[in-house]
N, C-alpha and C positions, 0 to 999 in steps of 0.2 A: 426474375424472382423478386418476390417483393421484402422490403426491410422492414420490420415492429417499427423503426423510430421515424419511420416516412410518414406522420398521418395529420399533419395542417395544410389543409387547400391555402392559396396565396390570401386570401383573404385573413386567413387564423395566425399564418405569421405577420400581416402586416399587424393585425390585432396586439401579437406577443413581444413584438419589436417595434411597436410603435412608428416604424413605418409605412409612410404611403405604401400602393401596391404600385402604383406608376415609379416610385423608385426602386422599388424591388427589381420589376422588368428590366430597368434600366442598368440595374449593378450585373443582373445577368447577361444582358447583352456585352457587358463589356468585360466581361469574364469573372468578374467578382464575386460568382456564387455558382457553384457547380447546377447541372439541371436539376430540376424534378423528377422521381419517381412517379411514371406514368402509367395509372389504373384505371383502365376505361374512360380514358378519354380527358381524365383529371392530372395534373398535378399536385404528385405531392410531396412536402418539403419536411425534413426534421430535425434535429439536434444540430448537428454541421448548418446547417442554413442560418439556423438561431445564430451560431456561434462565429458565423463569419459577418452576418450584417451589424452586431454589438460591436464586432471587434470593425469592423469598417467604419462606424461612429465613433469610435472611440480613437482609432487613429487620424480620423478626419479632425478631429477636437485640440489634437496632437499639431497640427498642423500641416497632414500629410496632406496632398491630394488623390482624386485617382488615380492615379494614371501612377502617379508613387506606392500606392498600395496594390495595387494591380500586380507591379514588379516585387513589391515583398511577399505578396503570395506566394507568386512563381518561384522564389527564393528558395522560401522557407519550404516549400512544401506539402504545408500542415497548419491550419489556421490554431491549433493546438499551441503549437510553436511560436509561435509568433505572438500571442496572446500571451505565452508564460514569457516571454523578452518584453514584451512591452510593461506586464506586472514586475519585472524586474525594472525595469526605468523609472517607476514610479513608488515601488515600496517604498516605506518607511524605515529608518534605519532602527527606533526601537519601539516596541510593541506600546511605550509609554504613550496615553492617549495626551491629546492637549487639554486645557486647561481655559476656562473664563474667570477673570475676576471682576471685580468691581473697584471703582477705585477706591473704596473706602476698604477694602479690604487688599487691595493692594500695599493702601498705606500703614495697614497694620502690619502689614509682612517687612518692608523695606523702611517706610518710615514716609513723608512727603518729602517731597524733590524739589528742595529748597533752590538749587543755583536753577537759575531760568535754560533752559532747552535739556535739562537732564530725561526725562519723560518721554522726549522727541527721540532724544541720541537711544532712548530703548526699544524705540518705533522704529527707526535709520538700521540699526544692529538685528532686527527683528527677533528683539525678545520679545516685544508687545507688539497685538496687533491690533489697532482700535477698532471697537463695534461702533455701530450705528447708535446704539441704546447709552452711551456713554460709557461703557466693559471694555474689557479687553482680553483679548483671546491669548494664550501664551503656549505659542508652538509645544515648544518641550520647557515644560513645567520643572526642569532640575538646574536649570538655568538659573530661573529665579529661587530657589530653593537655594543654589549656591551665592548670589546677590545677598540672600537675605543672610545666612551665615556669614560672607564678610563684613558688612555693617554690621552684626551683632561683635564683630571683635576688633569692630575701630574704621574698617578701612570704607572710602565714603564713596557714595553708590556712583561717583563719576570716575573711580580709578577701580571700580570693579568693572564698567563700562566698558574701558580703556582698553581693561585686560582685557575681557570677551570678545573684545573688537581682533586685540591682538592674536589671541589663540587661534580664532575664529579664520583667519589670514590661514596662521601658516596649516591649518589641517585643512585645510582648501591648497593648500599647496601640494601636502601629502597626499592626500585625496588624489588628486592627478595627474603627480607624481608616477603612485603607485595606477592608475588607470593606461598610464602613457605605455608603462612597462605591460600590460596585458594586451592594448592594442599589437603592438611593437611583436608580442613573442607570440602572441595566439590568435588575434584576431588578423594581422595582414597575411600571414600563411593560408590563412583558411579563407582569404580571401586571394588571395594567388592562388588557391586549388580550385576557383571556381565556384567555392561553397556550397561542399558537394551535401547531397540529402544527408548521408547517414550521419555528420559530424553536428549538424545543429541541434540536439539533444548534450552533445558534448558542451557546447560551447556555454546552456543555458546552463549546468549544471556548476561549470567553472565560475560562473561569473555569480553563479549563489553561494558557493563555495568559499571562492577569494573574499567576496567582499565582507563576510565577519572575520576573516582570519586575518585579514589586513588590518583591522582594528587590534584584534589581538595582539596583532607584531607592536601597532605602535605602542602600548598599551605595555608592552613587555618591554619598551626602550624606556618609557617614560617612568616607570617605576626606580629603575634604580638612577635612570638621570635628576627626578627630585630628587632622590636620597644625598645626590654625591650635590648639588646644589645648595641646599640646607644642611648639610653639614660643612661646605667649603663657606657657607653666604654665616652662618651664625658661628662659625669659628671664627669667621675674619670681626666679627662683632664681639664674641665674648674675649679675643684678643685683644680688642679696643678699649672693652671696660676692663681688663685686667691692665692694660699698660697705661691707663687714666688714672690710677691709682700709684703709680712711681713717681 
């Protein structure tokens, strides 16, 4: 019985995935693409086809090989699957797009980078990423947006660095921290059970799941940790100018 979405000859998929058709045969020979629906003597290929040789470039780019991808098919099941895990490895954490500047408008934001290597250490930290055209590309634009706010109230753009650098550490800590503990409780289970079909839908959904709520948590500790911070760090200050005064 024939399928609607079976209808490019090998020639119209290599056309649509820009690959060879000598690579095509070859990903099927070695199982990377189920057959063709065959109509009078034709093959033909459709949607799934599309959707396993994109996702085999793309984990090829990843650094798979075949014969690695081979086994995550068989895995997973579902190049469906597999495709929403790999978009999960690569998402963005927020929807903020990045940012080009110039450097002259850089220095309007921050000001110039008076001590020698400050510019570098925001290149090293990857808040800047320098262009080709002499710009700078700025990953996540709230970054500098918070630079630029500590220089407007004193503090100087190499102990804004510092900090960034420092934060930047320990939520790379927390970050996989909290990663170790979802291996550990969810993913070696389900990897002692064999990693059976029905569960990889579960595990994609946990891992889209956790990973904003995990921010949240920290995000819900760090709110009252500055509170009790700034009020323990500016008492211990306003008790200093009070007893300067005796």
């Amino acid at each position: 019985m024939s399928t609607p979405e079976a209808r490019l000859t090998i020639e119209q998929l290599s056309a649509e995935t820009d690959m060879t058709v000598r690579n095509i045969r070859s990903y099927r020979t070695l199982g990377l693409l189920p057959p063709p629906e065959v109509r009078d003597g034709v093959g033909y290929y459709g949607d799934e086809h599309v959707r396993r040789l994109r996702l085999v470039r793309e984990l090829q780019a990843d650094g798979f090989n075949l014969k690695g991808i081979k086994q995550l098919l068989d895995a997973t099941h579902d190049s469906n699957v597999l495709l929403r895990l790999r978009r999960l490895m690569h998402a963005p954490w927020t929807g903020e797009t990045t940012q080009v500047v110039t450097r002259e408008e850089l220095e309007h934001l921050i000001g110039p980078a008076e001590e020698p290597g400050l510019l570098q250490d925001a290149v090293d930290t990857g808040v800047l990423v320098p262009l080709d055209d002499g710009s700078f590309e700025v990953p996540n634009p709230l970054t500098l947006r918070i630079a630029a706010e500590n220089i407007k109230y004193g503090i100087p753009l190499g102990a804004a660095l510092a900090a960034h650098r420092r934060v930047r550490d320990l939520c790379e800590q927390i970050a996989q921290s909290n990663v170790d503990v979802f291996v550990e409780h969810v993913w070696r289970p389900f990897e002692r059970d064999g990693y059976p079909e029905e569960r990889w839908t579960q595990i994609a959904e946990a891992i889209e799941e956790l990973r904003p709520l995990s921010a949240e948590g920290v995000m819900a500790l760090y709110g009252p940790a500055m509170a009790d911070a700034v009020e323990r760090t500016l008492g211990d200050e306003l008790r200093r100018l009070s007893d300067a005064g005796q």
